[in-house]
C-alpha positions as CSV (number, residue, x, y, z in Angstrom):
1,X,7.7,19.9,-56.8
2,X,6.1,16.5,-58.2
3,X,8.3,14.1,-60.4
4,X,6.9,11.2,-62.5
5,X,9.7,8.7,-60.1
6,X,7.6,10.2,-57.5
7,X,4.1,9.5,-58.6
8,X,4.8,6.2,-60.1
9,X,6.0,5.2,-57.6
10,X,3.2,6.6,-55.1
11,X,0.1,4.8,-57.4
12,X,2.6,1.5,-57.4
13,X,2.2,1.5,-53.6
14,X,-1.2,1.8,-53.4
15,X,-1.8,-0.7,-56.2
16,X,0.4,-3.2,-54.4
17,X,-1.5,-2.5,-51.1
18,X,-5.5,-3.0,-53.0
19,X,-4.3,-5.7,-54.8
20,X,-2.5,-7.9,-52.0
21,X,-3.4,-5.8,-48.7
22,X,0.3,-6.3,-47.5
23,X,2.4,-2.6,-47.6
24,X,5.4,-1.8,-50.2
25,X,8.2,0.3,-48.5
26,X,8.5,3.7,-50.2
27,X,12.2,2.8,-50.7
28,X,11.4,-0.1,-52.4
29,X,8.6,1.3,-54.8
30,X,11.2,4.0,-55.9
31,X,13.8,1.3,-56.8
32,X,11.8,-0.5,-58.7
33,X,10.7,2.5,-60.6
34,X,14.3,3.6,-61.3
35,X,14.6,0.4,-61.9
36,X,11.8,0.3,-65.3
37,X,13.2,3.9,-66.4
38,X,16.7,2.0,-66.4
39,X,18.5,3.2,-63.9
40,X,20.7,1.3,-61.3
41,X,19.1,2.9,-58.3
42,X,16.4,5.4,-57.5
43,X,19.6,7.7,-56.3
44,X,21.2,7.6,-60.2
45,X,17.4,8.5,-61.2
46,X,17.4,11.1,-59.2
47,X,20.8,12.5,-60.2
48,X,20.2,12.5,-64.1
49,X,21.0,16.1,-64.7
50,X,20.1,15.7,-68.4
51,X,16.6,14.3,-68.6
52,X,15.1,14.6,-65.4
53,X,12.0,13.1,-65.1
54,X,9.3,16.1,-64.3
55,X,6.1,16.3,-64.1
């Protein structure tokens, strides 16, 4: 199963990588991600039982 967290965080990689040629961790990607939907961590986006984020 796809999530938007997922995807964002996926085309945010390989912008990052076109735009500057250097490589964003897939860790890193998914915090920052969490990070724009408001969350604390990527783990607390996951964990949202009430409006998960699906695609």
């Amino acid at each position: 199963m796809s999530t938007i967290q997922k995807e964002c965080a996926d085309f945010l990689r390989t912008t990052f990588n076109n735009l500057t040629g250097s490589k964003l961790g897939s860790g890193h990607a998914h915090e920052i991600v969490a990070a724009y939907f408001g969350y604390c961590t990527a783990a607390a986006l996951r964990a949202e039982p009430t409006y998960q984020l699906l695609l």
